[in-house]
N, C-alpha and C positions, 0 to 999 in steps of 0.2 A: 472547265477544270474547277475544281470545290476551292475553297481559299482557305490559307494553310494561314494557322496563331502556332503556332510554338516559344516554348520557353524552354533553351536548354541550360538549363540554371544546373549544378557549373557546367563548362562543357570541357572536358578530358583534354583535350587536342584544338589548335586553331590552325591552320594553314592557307595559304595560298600559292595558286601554280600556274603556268602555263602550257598550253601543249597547242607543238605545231612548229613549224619555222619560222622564225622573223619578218614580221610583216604581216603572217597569217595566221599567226595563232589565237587562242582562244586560253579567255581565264578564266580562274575558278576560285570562288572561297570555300571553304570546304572546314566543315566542325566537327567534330566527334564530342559524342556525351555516351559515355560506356564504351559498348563497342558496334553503336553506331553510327553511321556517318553521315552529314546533310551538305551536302554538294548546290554551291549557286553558281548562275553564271554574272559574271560581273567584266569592269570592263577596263584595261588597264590604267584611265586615268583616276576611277575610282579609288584605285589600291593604292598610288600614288596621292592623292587627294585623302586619303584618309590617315596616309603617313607623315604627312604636313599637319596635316589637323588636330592628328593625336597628341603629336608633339607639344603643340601650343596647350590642349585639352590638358595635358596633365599636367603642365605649368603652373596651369589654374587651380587643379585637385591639392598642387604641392601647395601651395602661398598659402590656400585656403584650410589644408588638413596638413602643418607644417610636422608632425608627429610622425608621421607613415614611415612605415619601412622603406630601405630602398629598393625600387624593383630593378632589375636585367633584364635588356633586349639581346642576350645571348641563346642561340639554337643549336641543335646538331641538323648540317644540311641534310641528312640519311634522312631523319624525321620528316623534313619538311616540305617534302614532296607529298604531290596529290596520288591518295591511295585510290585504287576503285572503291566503289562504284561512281564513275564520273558520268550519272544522270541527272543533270539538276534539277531539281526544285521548281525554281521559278530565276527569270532574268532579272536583277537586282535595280532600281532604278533610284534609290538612295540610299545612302549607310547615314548611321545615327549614332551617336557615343552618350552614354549617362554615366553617372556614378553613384553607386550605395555608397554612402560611410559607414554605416554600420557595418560590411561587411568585407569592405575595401576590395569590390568588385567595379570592372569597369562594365558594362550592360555594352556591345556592339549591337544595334539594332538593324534590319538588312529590310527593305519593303518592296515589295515588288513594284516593279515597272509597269502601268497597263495604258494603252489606247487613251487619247482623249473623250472617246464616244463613253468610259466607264466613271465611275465613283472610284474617287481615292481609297472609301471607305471599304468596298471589295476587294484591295489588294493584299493578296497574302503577305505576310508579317513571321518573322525571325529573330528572337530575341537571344544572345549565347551571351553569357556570364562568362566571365574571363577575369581573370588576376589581372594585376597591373603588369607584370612580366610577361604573361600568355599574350595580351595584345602591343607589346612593346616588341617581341619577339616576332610576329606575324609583319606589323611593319617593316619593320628591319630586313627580315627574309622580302615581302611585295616592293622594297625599294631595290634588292639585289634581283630579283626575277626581272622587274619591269626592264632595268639595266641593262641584261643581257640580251635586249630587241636589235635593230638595226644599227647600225655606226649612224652620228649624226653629220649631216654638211656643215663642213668651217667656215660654209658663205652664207647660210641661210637660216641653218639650225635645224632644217627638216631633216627624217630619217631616210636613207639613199637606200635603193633599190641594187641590189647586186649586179642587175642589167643596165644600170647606170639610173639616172638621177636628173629630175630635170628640174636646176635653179632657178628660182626668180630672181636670183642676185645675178644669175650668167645670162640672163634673158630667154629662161627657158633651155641653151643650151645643153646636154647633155654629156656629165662628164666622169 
């Protein structure tokens, strides 16, 4: 497969989704710049891990650029659901955050995942431009999606299988 550089400098839309039932679903990032769409797969501790991260990330954009507007992580959930075409890309195997000041863009960067047998330097690359709100928004929605996975155990913390659940706190028990 050829290795994909894109820049989708701004991108119109950012979202993330999942699709499947709990436990077995699968996720997605998913940008729009016009009206097209660029679909990755990703993984949900990613989305989760990037909505930790951003947090902190723009902590450090505020102290440092104390001027800035203030952004919103407010969405409409209509919007924020995955549109087709849900073909990805490429499987994501690290996300990356920058910042313009000049343009008070936050840069989400997405790299692909490859084989230890490859060059990092072959891995396709995805750069989406984003406001500070576009990607405060996405967080916020990937911290309400990741949510809605399985119940977790009040003994364990693992996520419990609807066919029940087997604790290491009950010694394997299932309950």
């Amino acid at each position: 497969m050829p290795r994909i550089d894109l820049d989708l400098d701004p991108v119109t839309h950012i979202t993330t989704d999942a699709i499947g039932q709990p436990g077995q679903r699968t996720f997605y990032l998913q940008a729009w710049q016009k009206n097209k769409a660029y679909t990755l797969l990703v993984e949900k501790v990613q989305i989760q891990s990037l909505a930790i991260g951003l947090e902190q990330y723009l902590e450090e954009v505020a102290s440092k650029y104390p001027d800035l507007p203030d952004a919103t992580a407010e969405y409409d959930e209509t919007k924020m659901h995955i549109n087709p075409p849900v073909d990805p890309l490429f499987r994501v195997g690290e996300l990356g955050l920058a910042y313009a000041p000049d343009r008070d863009i936050i840069i989400l960067v997405a790299r692909e995942i490859l084989g230890t047998e490859l060059d990092q330097e072959d891995a396709s690359v995805i750069r989406m431009w984003c406001t500070r709100s576009q990607i405060m928004a996405l967080c916020a929605w990937g911290l309400e999606v990741t949510g809605r996975g399985r119940p977790l155990c009040p003994q364990c913390g693992e996520p419990m299988d609807p066919e029940g659940h087997f604790c290491p706190k009950k010694n394997g028990h299932k309950h």
